[in-house]
Structures are given as C-alpha cells and as structure tokens.
N, C-alpha and C positions, 0 to 999 in steps of 0.2 A: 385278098392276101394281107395279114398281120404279120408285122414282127415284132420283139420284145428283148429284151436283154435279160439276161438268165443265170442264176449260179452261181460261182464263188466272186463275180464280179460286184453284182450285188449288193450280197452277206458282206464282202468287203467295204464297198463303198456308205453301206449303212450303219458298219464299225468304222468308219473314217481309218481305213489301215491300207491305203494307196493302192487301190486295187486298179488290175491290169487285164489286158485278155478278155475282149468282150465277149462272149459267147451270148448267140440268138436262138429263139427257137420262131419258126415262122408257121403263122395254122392257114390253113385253106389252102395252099397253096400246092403243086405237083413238079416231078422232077422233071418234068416238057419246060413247064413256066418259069423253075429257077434257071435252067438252061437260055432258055430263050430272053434272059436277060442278063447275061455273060457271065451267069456263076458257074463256075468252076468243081465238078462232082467230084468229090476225093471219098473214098471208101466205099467196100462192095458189100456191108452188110446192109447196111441201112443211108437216106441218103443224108449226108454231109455236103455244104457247098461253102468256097470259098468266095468271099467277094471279090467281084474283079479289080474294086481299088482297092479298098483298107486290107485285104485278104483277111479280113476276119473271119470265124464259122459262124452259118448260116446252118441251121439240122431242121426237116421235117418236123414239128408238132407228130408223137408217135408214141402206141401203147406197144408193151412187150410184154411176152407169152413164155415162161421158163418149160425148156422144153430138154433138159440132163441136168449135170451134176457141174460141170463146166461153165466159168465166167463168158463164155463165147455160147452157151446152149440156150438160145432166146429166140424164138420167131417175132418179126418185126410188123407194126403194122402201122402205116404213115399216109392214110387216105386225108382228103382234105376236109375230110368230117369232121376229125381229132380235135376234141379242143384242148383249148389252154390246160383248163384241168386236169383232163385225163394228163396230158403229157408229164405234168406237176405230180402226178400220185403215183410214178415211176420212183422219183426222187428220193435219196437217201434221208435225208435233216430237214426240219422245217427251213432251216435258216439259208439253205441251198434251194428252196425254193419259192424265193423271194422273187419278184418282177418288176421289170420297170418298164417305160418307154423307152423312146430313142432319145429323147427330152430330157433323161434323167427323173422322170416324174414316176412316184410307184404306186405299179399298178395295182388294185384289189383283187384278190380272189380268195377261196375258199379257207387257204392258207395264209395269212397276210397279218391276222390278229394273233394267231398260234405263232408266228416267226418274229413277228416285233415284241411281242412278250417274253418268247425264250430267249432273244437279245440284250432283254431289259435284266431278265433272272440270271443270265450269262450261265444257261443251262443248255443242256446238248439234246435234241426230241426227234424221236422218229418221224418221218412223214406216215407209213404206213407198214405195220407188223407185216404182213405178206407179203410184202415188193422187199422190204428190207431185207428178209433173209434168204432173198432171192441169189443173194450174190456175198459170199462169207468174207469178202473182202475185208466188205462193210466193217466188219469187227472193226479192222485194224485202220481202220480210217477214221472211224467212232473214236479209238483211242490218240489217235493224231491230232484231230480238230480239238478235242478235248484240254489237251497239251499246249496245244498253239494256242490256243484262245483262251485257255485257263475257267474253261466253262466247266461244271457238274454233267453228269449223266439223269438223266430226268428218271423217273420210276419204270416208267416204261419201255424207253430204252434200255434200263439197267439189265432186266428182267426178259427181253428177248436177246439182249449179249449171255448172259450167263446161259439160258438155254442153250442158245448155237453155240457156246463153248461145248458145253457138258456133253452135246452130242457131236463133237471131235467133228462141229464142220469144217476147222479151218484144212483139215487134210485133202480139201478139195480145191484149196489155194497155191498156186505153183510159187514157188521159193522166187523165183523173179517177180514178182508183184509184191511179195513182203519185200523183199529188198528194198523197190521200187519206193515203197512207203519211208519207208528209214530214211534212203535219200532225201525224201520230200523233209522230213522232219526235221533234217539237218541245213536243212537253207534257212529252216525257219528261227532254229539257233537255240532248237525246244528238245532237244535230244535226253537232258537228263529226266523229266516227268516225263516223259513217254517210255523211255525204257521201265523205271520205276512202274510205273501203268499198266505196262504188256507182263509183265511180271505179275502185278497183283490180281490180274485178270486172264492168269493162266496161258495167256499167250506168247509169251518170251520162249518157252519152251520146243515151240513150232518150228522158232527160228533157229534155237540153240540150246539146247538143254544144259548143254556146260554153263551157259552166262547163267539158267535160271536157278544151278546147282548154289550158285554164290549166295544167294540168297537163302537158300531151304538147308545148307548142309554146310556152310563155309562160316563157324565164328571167328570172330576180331576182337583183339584187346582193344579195351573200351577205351583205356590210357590213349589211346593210337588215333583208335577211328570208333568214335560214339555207336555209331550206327550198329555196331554190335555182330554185321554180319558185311563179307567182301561186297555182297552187291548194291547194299545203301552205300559203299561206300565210294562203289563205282557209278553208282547214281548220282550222287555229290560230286565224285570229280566230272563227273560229264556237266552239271550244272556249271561247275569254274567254267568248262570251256564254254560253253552257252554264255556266260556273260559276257567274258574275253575274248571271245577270238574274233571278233568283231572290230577289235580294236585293232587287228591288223590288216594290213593289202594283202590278204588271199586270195588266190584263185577257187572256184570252186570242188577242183580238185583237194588240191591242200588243206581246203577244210575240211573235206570227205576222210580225207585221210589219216588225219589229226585226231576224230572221233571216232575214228575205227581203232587207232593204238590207244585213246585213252579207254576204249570201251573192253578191251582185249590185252590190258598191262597183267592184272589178275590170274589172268584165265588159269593159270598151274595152280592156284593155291586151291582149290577143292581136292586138286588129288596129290597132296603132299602127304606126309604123315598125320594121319588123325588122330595118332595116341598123342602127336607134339600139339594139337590144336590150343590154344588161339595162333600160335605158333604157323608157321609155314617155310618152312627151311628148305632154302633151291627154288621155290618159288618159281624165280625168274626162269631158271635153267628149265624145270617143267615147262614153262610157260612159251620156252622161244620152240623144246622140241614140239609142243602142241599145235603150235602153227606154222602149217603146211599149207601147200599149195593145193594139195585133196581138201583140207579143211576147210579153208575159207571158199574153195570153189563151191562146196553147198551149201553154203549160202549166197550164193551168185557175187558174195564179194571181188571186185575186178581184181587181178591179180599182178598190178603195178602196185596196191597199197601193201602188198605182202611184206616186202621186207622193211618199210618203216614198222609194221605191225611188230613184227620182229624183232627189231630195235630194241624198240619200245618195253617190249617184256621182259629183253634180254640184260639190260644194262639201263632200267630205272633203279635200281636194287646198288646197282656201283658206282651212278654219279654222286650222291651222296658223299660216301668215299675222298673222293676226287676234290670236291669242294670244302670238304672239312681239311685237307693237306696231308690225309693217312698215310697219302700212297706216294713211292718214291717218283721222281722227277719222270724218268723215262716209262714208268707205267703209265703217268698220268697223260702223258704226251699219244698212247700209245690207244688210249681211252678215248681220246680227245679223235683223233685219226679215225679209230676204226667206226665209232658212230657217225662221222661225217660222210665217210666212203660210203655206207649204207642209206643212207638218208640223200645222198648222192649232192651235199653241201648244201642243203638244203632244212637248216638249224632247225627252225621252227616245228618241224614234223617229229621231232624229237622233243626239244624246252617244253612246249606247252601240254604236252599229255604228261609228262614228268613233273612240272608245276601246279597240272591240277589231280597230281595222285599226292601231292604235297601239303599244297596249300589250300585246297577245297574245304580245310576245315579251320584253318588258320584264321589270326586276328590282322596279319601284316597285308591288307586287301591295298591299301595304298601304295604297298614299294611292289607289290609284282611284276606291273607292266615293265616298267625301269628296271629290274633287274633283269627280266626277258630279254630286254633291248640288247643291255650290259653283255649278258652270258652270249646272245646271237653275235655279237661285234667279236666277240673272244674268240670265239669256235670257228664263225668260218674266217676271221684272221688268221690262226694258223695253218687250216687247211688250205685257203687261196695263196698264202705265203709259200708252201710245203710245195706247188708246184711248181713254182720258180728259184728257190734260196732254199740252201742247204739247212736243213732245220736240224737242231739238237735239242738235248731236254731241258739241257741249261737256257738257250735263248727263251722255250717256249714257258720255262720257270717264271719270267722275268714279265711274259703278259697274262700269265694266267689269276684268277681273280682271289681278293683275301677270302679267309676259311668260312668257313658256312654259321661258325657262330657269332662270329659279326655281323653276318650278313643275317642272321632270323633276328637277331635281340638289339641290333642300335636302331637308335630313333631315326638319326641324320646319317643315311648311309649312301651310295654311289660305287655299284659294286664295280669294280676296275677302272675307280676315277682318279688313280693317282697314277696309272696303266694308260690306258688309252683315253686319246680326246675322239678323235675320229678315225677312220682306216688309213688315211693318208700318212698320219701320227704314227700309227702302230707299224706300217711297212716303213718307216723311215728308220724305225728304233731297231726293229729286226734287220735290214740292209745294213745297218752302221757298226754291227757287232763282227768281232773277227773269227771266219769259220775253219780260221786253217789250223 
C-alpha cells in the first residue's frame, strides 16, 4: 500500500498560493484493508475513506468507464492493480496532476515535466483529450482556473473547448454545478475575467443569455463606459469589486451577494429602447422588474440575495441624485430609508456594487475605500437612529454627506468629516436636536 498527495493541493503548493485540503490517492491497497485500519468509508459510488485522525481523504488509485451523458454516468474500477498512472490520466489539467509524498517531496511520473513546464509558461493543458471531455463541466473549470491563475489556454486545450462548445455539450451540465463554479470563483475574488471568459467562449449564455445579451446587443456611450458595450462594462465593475471587497470584514455570504448585484445592476438595459441606444432610459426600473424570484431561481441563485439584487438595479440610477443634493430633504431621507429596509441595514450590499458601476473606470482609486467607509457610517446612522429617535428630513439634512461634485473632483476630501466623527458623535447630534 502507497499513498501520495494529489491535486489542487499540490498545483497549490508548487505556485506557493497556501494551499489547503490534502487530498490522497492510495494504490495497492482494498476497501477490507483501508477499513481494517480505522478509515472511515464515506461515499457509495466508488471508495473514499476518511482518516481516523486528520479526517483527511484517502480515495482508491481508480480508472473510470463513461458510461451516459450524465456527470454521475461512470463505471468505477479501484482494484489494487491501478496504478499511479492510470489514476493520473483520469485527471482534468496537467497541473492537477501533480504528486507528492507525505514528505512534501514530488514525486515523478509520466506527467511531472508536462505540469512543471505549463507552471512555468502559466499556461492551462489538458491531461488527456478523451477523459477530458468526458465530463462538460470541465469547460467551465478550464475557464475558472484560467481566471484564478491568470494562465493561457494551451493549443490543445483551446481546440477541444471550442469543439465541446460548438457541439452544445454544456446542456448536459445541470445549472447547480455552473452555479457551483461561479461561487468557487468568487472566493477567489476573480469574478470579473471569468465572467469576461465565459462570454468570449460562448458559455455565459448557458447560464444567462440576458448577461450574454450585454455584450452582443447592448452599446455604451464611450464618454461613459469605453468599453463600448454594457457587459465589458459590467466586467469592469466586477474587477472593482475583485480588487476591493477584500478590503472589508465580509462574510462569505455578503460577498456572494455583492457580486450577484454588481453582476445583475445592468440587466434591463438590453431591453430598453433600441431606437434610444446608447441610451437606456428606465433602465433601472426594467431591471428591478427583471429580477424575480422565477429568474434568478434558474440559475440555482439562493433566493436571500434576491432583494439586494433588487436594490441594487433599482436605485443605482437615483443615488447619484441624492449625493449631488437634487433631491428635496424628505425624498432624500426617504431614499436613504427605503435602501437600507431592503438590504435589511446592511450598507455594504448596496455602496460597493454602486461604487464599482461608478468608479470601475475612474482615476479617484485612492479616496474610494474612505468614502465607502464615510457613505456606510451615514446610512446606517440614520437607519439605526430611525428606530429609536423620531427622525425628520431636517435632522437627517444635517448628517447627510456634501454634493457629489466635491466629492469626484477635490484632492483632500473626507466625505461627512465635518458631519460625523464616529456613531457615538452622530447619535449625540441627532438626540440633541428638538423633535417637537
């Protein structure tokens, strides 16, 4: 009995990118023998064993047999014959099948010069054309790693993606597994070239043909957004957040969430009037009726990020507005209110999908976080205020922040620094005013 460490553990550790989650493949060995040394059998297709300390996986050395059209349609074969190899020419990428010891020391085989090289050329290479298109997932994982890692598509690979596009394999991929991907993609914080990616490789469409509509039929005044068409532009605002939202204590929800409204602020402007094109008038309003609960449920999108999505389409269009000082007192109060209810006082899921439909193209990359911070302390100040102290337009006049063109054009700016120092500052000033 051999074990080895396997997989993205690896590829990780050989890009020094803190890699986690050992994963083993063990050869010679049988499901009697990993039993009879207290591992732990988890799964009924093929065997998986956890270890009885580390709980790490442990999986049989195993070749697989496609036997449908289905990621589940595979007969298994996991004798102790299997070697290293074969189990390796399963594998999707050279660079996922990479090996080491237990030692950290790596180990040679057939693949080893092919996977240190496409490391070196930070190029993306099939293990093998036959196994790979065994499973259409593949595609949309090719274009994930690719994004994460900022690596090319080799010739080879290029050339069996675009076939399994052209013969419309991914319709054999259930909407819960592309989800599945996107989420992955968004921990990784690579959201905007990967959507940008699935797009130019015809696969955006799979997911959403309205997001892929932005691209192929939605033009943009250039004055506005270079990019020429809504979906570079919503590819851009997806990179803002990829840089920044890192910069905040989020949960992994709230970043899910935040990429879903910046990804879907757009979504009404393909079907606005096309005679007003570059134009998009109502925009928003198309945009909030677009997103429904039917809608995003086919895309297995969860359906708690719904109404920031919502928001988010509904009223990027009218903060503006609001921080330029258009709007009378008690509307702006009223603007202020009803995004926070929705967002359920929870700023962020609003500011930063509205910041990077903003500023994704902007030169002011220095004052954003700080006015995030600013604009966050304002909003849910009066909200948290609003359930205890009778609030009027006039008090919330008086913390709300100066006009929007001081805030894009001064150098030395501190947007609501002559307003608020801290929360404790801000409910002292609103308590102290007279509400009778």
């Amino acid at each position: 009995m051999q074990k080895f460490i396997v997989g993205g553990y690896v590829r990780d550790f050989i890009l020094k990118l803190n890699p986690f989650d050992k994963d083993w493949v063990v050869v010679g060995s049988t499901v009697e023998e990993m039993l009879s040394k207290g591992f732990k059998q988890v799964g009924s297709r093929f065997p998986v064993f956890l270890h009885p300390e580390t709980n790490e996986e442990y999986a049989l050395a195993r070749k697989e047999i496609k036997s449908g059209n289905s990621h589940q349609d595979f007969q298994f074969v996991f004798t102790p014959d299997i070697t290293l190899e074969e189990d390796l020419q399963r594998r999707d990428f050279t660079i996922n099948a990479l090996v080491m010891d237990e030692n950290h020391n790596l180990v040679e085989n057939e693949f080893t010069k092919r996977a240190l090289s496409d490391i070196e050329n930070k190029t993306l290479d099939l293990v093998d054309p036959n196994h790979f298109s065994e499973d259409p997932l593949r595609i949309i994982r090719a274009i994930r790693f690719a994004s994460v890692l900022g690596f090319k598509f080799s010739t080879n690979l290029l050339t069996t993606l675009i076939s399994m596009v052209g013969h419309n394999e991914l319709k054999n991929v259930t909407m819960e597994r592309i989800y599945t991907e996107f989420k992955k993609v968004m921990k990784e914080h690579k959201v905007g070239p990967f959507f940008e990616l699935m797009h130019k490789m015809k696969c955006l469409q799979r997911f959403n043909s309205d997001l892929d509509l932005m691209f192929t039929n939605c033009p943009e005044n250039t004055k506005y957004h270079p990019e020429g068409q809504t979906g570079g532009h919503v590819a851009n605002a997806l990179r803002w957040i990829d840089q920044n939202i890192g910069k905040y204590n989020l949960t992994p929800d709230e970043e899910e969430s935040i990429y879903w409204s910046t990804m879907f602020h757009d979504i009404g402007k393909p079907f606005t009037n096309p005679e007003e094109f570059p134009r998009h008038h109502n925009h928003d309003e198309v945009g909030f009726n677009i997103l429904t609960s039917d809608y995003i449920n086919q895309m297995k999108i969860p359906q708690k990020f719904l109404k920031p999505m919502q928001t988010v389409a509904s009223y990027h269009m009218k903060f503006w507005p609001y921080l330029d000082g258009e709007m009378k007192k008690a509307k702006r109060f009223r603007l202020i209110m009803d995004i926070m209810k929705n967002v359920e006082g929870n700023s962020l899921l609003f500011l930063l999908p509205v910041m990077a439909d903003n500023f994704c193209n902007s030169y002011e990359k220095d004052q954003e976080v700080s006015n995030v911070n600013d604009l966050k302390l304002v909003m849910e100040t009066i909200y948290q205020e609003s359930k205890t102290v009778k609030m009027t337009p006039e008090v919330v006049e008086e913390i709300l922040p100066v006009n929007r063109s001081e805030w894009v054009f001064q150098q030395q700016y501190h947007l609501c620094k002559n307003y608020l120092v801290d929360y404790s500052e801000a409910a002292q000033l609103i308590r102290s005013k007279d509400f009778s």
